[in-house]
Steps between C-alpha positions, in 0.01 A plus 500: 500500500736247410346414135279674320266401206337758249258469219722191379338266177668230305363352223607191252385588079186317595414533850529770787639365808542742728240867489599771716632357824573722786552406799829577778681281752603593823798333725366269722248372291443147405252566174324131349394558134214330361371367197367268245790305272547795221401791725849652480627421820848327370483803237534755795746356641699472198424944453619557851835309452527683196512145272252703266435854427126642591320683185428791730525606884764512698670274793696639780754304760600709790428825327666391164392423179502166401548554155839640586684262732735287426434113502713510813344760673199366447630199616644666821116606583275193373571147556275215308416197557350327171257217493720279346937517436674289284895550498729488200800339762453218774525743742463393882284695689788681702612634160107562395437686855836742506395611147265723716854702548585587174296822535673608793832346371548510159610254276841525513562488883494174719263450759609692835527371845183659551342352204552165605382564876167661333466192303557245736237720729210496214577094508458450831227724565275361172534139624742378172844476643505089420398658146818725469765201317205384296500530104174796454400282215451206654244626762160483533296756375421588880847502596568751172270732621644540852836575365390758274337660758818468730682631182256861508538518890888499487408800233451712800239713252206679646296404226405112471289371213380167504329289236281239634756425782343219706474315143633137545546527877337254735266646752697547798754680343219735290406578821848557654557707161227698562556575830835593387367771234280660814798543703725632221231776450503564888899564499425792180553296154253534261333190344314453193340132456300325233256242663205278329427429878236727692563398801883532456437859464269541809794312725809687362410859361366796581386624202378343187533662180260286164513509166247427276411484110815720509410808745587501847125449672576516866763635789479445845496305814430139438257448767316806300595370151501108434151355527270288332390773242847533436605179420202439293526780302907444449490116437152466360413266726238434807666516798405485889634725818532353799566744772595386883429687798883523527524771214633175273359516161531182232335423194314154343340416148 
């Protein structure tokens, strides 16, 4: 087991956010987490990256405690990709991408020959080389989001985690992100996703994990897992399936 989740809570003075979440991750996995805004998806993420410290339980990367890593050797096991990035520099999004090295680098050392050929690689093979010269700053919010996920690739972790990661992208490149995730998970990296989308979940993972009203509430296959009941229960609202004789699955008001 790559990750490992046990008996974790997190609270804030006037409201618990997280109540005894267990749950592990194996490689090869791409995991969608679902939710209602405030369920403590974000707030998960944040344990597992060690941002925040859980009130009790325990989390374990590759066997060792997280609570006892460095930030760098975290960083050499679990990449992130936020929702949204905002640079203090006008970086471009060459500089913004090879930051993925500094765990396997260092600060102090210059990017090696093999740096820059991984690099130029994760460009080409995520569809942004005509982004590389560009100012990060002064893309769209779609363009952003590619990069930063270009930037946890060139990580080379086995451990992704990804906050809402098709957020601002146009359709055909949610679709070629998604596809993307699938086949990451088939080569043995481990993938952790928050989605507000259903059927996002039903396309890309293969196994959903859902919080709600702060407990984890369900963990499985999402063909087994995300239905109408579900959704209803989760979003409080009334909500249709639609299921095709091709095993498709997709959801109305």
């Amino acid at each position: 087991m790559i990750l490992s989740v046990e008996n974790i809570s997190y609270s804030l003075p006037q409201r618990t956010l997280l109540s005894d979440i267990s749950f592990g991750l194996q490689a090869g996995e791409c995991v969608a987490l679902l939710g209602a805004n405030g369920a403590g998806k974000s707030t998960l993420l944040r344990l597992l990256l060690r941002l925040i410290t859980p009130a009790s339980g325990h989390i374990q990367v590759a066997g060792s405690a997280l609570a006892t890593m460095k930030r760098r050797e975290i960083a050499r096991h679990i990449a992130y990709v936020p929702q949204q990035h905002q640079p203090h520099f006008p970086f471009t999004a060459w500089q913004v991408v090879m930051q993925g090295r500094l765990p396997v680098n260092g600060l102090a050392r210059r990017p090696s020959a093999q740096d820059i050929s991984r690099v130029e690689q994760a460009f080409e093979d995520n569809d942004i080389a005509h982004l590389a010269s560009r100012i990060y700053t002064q893309l769209s919010g779609g363009e952003r989001q590619r990069v930063l996920i270009t930037r946890a690739l060139v990580q080379d972790t086995p451990v992704i985690l990804l906050d809402e990661p098709v957020n601002g992208l146009d359709y055909g490149h949610q679709l070629h992100l998604l596809t993307q995730l699938k086949n990451l998970a088939s080569q043995g990296y481990t993938l952790l996703m928050i989605t507000h989308q259903p059927e996002h979940a039903l396309m890309a993972a293969s196994r959903v994990l859902v919080l709600h009203e702060s407990r984890l509430i369900a963990d499985g296959m999402p063909s087994d897992v995300v239905d109408s009941a579900l959704l209803s229960r989760i979003y409080q609202a009334k909500v249709q399936q639609i299921d095709l004789n091709n095993g498709s699955r997709f959801f109305i008001p």
